[in-house]
C-alpha positions in Angstrom: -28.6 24.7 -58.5 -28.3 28.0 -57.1 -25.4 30.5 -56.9 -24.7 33.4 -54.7 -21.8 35.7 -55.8 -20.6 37.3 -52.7 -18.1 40.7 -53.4 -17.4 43.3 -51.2 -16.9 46.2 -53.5 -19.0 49.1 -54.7 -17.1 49.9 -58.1 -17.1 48.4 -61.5 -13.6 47.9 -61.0 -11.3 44.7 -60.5 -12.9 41.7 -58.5 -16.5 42.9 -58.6 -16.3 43.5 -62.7 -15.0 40.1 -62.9 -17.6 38.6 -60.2 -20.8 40.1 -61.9 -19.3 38.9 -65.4 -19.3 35.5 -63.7 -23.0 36.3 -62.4 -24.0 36.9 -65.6 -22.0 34.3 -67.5 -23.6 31.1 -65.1 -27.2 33.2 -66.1 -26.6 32.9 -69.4 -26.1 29.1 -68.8 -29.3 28.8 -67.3 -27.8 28.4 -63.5 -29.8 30.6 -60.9 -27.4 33.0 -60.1 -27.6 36.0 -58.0 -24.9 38.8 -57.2 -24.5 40.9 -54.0 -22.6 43.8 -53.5 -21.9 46.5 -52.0 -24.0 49.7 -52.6 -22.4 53.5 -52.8 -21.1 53.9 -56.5 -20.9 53.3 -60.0 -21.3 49.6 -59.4 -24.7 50.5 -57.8 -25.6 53.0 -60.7 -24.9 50.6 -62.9 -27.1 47.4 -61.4 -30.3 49.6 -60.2 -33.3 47.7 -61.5 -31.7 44.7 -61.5 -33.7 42.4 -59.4 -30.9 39.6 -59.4 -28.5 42.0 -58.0 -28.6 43.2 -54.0 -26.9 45.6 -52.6 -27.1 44.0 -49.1 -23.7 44.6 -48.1 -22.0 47.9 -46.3 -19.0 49.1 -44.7 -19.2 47.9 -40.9 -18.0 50.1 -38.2 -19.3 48.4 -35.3 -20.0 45.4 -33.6 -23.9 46.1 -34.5 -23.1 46.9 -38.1 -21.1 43.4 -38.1 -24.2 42.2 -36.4 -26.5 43.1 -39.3 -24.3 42.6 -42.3 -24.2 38.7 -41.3 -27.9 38.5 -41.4 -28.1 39.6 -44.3 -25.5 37.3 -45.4 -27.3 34.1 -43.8 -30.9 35.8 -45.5 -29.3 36.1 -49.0 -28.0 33.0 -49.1 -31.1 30.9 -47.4 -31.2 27.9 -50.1 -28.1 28.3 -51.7 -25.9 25.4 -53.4 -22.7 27.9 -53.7 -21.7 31.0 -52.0 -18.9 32.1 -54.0 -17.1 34.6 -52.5 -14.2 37.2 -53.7 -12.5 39.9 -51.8 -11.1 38.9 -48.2 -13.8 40.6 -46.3 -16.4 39.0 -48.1 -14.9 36.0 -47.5 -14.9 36.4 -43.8 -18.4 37.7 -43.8 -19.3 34.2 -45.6 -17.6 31.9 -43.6 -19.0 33.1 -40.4 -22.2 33.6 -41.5 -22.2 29.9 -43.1 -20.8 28.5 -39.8 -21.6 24.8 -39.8 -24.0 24.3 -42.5 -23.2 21.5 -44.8 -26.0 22.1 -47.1 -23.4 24.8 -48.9 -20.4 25.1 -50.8 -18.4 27.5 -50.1 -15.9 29.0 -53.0 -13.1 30.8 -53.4 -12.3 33.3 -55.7 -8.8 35.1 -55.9 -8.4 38.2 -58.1 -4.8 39.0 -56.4 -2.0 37.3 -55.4 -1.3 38.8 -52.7 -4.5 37.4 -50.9 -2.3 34.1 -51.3 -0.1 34.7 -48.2 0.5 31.8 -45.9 -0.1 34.4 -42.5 -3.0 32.9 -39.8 -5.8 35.1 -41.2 -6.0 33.8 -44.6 -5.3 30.4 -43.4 -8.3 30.8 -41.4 -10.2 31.8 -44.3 -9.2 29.3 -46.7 -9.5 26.4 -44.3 -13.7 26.5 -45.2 -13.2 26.5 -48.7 -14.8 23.3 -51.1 -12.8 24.9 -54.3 -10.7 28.0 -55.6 -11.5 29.7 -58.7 -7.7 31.6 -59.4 -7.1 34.4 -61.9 -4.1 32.9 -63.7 -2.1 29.7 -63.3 0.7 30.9 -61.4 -1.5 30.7 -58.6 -2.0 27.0 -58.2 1.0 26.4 -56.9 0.8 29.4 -53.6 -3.2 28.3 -53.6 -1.4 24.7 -52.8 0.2 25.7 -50.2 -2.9 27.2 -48.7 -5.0 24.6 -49.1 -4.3 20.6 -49.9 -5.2 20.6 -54.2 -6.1 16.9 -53.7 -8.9 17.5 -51.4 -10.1 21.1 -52.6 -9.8 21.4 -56.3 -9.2 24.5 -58.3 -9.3 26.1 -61.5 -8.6 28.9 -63.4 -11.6 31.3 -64.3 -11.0 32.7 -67.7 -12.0 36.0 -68.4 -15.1 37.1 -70.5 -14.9 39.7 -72.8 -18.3 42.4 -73.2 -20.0 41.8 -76.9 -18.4 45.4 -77.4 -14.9 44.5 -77.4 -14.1 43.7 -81.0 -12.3 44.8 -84.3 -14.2 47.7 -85.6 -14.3 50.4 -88.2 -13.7 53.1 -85.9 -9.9 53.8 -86.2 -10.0 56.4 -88.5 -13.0 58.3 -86.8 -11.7 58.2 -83.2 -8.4 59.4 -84.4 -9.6 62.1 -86.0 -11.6 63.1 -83.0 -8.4 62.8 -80.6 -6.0 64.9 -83.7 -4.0 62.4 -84.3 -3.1 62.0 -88.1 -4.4 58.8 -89.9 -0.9 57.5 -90.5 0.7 58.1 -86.7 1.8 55.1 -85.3 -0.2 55.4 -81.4 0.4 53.4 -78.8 -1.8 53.2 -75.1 -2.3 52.1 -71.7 -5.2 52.1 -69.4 -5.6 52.3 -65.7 -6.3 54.3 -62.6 -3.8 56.9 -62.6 -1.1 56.6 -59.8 1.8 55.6 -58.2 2.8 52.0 -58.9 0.7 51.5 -62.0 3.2 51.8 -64.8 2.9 55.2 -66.1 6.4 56.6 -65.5 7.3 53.6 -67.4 4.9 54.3 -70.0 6.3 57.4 -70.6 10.0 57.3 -70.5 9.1 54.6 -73.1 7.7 57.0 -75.7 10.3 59.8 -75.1 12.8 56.8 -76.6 10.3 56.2 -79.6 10.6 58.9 -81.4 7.4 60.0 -83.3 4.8 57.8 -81.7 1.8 59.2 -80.6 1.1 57.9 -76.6 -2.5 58.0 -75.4 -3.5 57.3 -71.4 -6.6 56.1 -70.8 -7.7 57.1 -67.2 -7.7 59.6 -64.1 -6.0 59.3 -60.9 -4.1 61.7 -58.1 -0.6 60.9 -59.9 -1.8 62.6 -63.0 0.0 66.4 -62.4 2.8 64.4 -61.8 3.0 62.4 -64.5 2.4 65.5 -66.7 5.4 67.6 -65.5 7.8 64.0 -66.4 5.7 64.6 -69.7 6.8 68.0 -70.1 9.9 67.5 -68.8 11.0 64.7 -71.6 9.5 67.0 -73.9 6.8 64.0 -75.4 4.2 66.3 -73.5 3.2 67.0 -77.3 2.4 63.7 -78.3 0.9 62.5 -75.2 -2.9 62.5 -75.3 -4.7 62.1 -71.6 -8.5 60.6 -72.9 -9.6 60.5 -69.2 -11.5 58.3 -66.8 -14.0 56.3 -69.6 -16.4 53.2 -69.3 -18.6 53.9 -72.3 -16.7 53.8 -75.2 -13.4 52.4 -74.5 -13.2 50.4 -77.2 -13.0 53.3 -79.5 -10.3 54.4 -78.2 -8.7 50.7 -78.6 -9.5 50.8 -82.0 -7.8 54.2 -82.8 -4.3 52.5 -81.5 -1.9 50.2 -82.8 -0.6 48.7 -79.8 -1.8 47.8 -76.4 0.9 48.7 -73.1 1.0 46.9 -69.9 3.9 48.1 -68.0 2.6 47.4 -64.1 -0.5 45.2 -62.8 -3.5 46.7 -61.4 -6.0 45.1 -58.3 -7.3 42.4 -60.6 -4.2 40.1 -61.6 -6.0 38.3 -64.4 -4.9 42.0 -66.1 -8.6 42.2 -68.3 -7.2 45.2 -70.2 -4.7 42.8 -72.0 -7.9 40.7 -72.9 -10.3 43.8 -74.3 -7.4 45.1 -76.1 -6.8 41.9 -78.2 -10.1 41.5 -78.5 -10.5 44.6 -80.3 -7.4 43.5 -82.4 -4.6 44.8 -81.0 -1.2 43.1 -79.9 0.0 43.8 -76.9 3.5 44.8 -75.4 3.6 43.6 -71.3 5.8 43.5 -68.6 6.4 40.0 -67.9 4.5 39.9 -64.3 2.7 36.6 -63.1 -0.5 35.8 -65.3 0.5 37.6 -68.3 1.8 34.9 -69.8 -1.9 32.9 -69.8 -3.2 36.6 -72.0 -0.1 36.8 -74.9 1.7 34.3 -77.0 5.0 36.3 -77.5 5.9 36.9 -81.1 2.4 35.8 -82.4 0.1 38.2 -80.3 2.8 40.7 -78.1 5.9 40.5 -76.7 7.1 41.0 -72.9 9.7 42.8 -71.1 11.3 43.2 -67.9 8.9 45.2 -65.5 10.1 48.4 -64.6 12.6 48.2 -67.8 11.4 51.1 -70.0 14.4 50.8 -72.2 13.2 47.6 -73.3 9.2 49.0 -73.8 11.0 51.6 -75.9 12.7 49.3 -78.0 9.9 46.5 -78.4 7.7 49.7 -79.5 10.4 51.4 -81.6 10.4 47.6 -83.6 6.9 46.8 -83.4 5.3 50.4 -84.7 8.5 50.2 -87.2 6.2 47.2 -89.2 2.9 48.1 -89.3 2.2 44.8 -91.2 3.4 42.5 -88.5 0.6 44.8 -86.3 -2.0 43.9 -88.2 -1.4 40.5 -88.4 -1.2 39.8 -84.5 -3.5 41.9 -83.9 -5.4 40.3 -86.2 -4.5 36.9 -84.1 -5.1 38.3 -81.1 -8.7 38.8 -81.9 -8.5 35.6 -83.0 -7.9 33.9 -79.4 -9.8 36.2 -77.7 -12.6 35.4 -79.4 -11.9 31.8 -78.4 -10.9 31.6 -75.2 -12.7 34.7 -73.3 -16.3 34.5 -73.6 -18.9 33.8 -71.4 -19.7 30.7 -72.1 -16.1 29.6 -71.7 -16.1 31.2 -68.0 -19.6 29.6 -67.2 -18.4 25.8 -68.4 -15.1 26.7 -66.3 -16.9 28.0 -62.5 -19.7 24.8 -63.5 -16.2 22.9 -63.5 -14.9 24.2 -60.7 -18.3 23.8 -58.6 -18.9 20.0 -59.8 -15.1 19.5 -58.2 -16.0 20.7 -55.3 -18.7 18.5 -55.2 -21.7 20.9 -55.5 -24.4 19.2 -56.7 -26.6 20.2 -60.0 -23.3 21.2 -61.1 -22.6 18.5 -63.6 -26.5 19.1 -65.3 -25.4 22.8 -65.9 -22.5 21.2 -67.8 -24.2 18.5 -69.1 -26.1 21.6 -70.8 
């Protein structure tokens, strides 16, 4: 059998992290995958030298450029059992570079929920779908509406975790290195830093929890903002900004003892829920669609009302308060991650999804 993941982005962000994980999740399963992208960034940085990966896609401004970008669509996927596809645009670039041919499966992933909408364009695009691949479960029932679930099946694509993120002995050493003391209770969130993505929250939240260190993870044009509410709320003291990261990220997980969610980024399967447990920490999240599938409240978090950041105060206020009920959910969080976001979990899930859709080869991969 032989795969082509199809994503339209040029950043190790959101769908195209969560496509090449696939990628390399069916790979490790011994499935002849290959992923093509978009060229330009860090995605590209990242991939150069991999032969498996192609950077065959770019941004089309004209007719010609649309022209080009479906031959090499119909090139790299010459031979191919499943073109599974992520983003919108690659999507459309898929189907009508596919056409006709019934020697493919065409698949479906969706990494938001707003590429659920009912309007003609995305009816268009799911109507050439074999199956859908969907971030969390609260999108079977808009995918259904979409598409009829008894003639194109779909599944939910767990998550899989990097080797990296996992409990380690690192707390004391990366707090040192960001001054916080060994005994401060610190709290964090993570995310591209603007408008929309929680941090107001965030930080209205720690000016009500008095003494707790807060520590953002990121960069973004909202930052100055964000810096003067700091100031003004006078928790500009106790805020720690640890920038834009990728390598070493899980340090700075390990140096808190509690993960924040307050708002959703591009990606709704919300990965930085799953990295954080799996580097043993609980998690505090606003109750948005899919968060529920990443925390078992009481046990491994606890949710509030988005955009409620009396209620993140008072969950952190309680949950910093007890230090040992931390450490034992974090303790379980690791636990489930560990279980249920791995690679091999995600590969035996798309094999799943593919063998629905009637791909063929797909049952041997799961046979394996």
């Amino acid at each position: 059998m032989r795969v082509v993941q199809l994503v339209a982005a040029d950043r190790w962000t959101g769908a195209a992290a969560t496509a090449l994980q696939l990628a390399e999740a069916l790979r490790g399963a011994g499935v002849d995958c290959t992923f093509a992208f978009r060229p330009g960034h860090n995605l590209e940085k990242r991939l150069a030298n991999v032969e498996w990966c192609l950077p065959i896609l770019a941004k089309e401004r004209t007719a010609g450029d649309v022209c080009r970008a479906l031959a090499r669509v119909r090139a790299a996927t010459a031979g191919a059992d499943v073109v599974h596809v992520h983003l919108p645009h690659d999507h459309l670039l898929a189907r009508l570079a596919l056409g006709r041919r019934n020697d493919v499966r065409l698949v479906r992933s969706v990494h938001n929920d707003k590429h659920l909408r009912g309007d003609l364009y995305h009816r268009f695009l799911f109507r050439g779908v074999a199956g859908i691949g969907l971030a969390h479960s609260e999108m079977a029932a808009p995918a259904a509406r979409l598409v009829d679930p008894c003639r194109v099946p779909t599944r939910v694509l767990p998550l899989a975790l990097e080797s990296r993120f996992h409990p380690s002995g690192k707390r004391l050493t990366t707090r040192r290195r960001l001054g916080v003391s060994d005994d401060a209770a610190v709290v964090g969130t993570i995310g591209k830093i603007d408008r929309g993505r929680g941090f107001e929250i965030f930080i209205r939240a720690l000016a009500a929890a008095p003494g707790v260190v807060g520590v953002i993870v990121g960069d973004g044009p909202a930052r100055g903002d964000l810096q003067r509410l700091a100031a003004e709320l006078h928790v500009a003291e106790r805020l720690i900004w640890a920038g834009y990261l990728e390598d070493g990220l899980e340090e700075i997980y390990a140096a808190m003892d509690l993960f924040i969610f307050p708002a959703a980024g591009s990606d709704h399967a919300h990965r930085a829920i799953a990295e954080a447990a799996g580097c043993g920490l609980p998690a505090l999240a606003a109750a948005l669609p899919g968060v529920a599938d990443l925390i078992d409240p009481g046990r491994t978090g606890d949710l509030f009302p988005a955009g409620d950041s009396a209620a993140l105060a008072a969950l952190i206020v309680a949950w910093t308060g007890d230090q040992a009920w931390c450490a034992q959910a974090g303790e379980a969080a690791a636990k489930r991650a560990a279980t249920l976001w791995t690679p091999a979990a995600l590969a035996a899930a798309a094999l799943g999804l593919y063998r629905d859709a009637g791909v063929r080869g797909a049952a041997d991969g799961l046979a394996r």
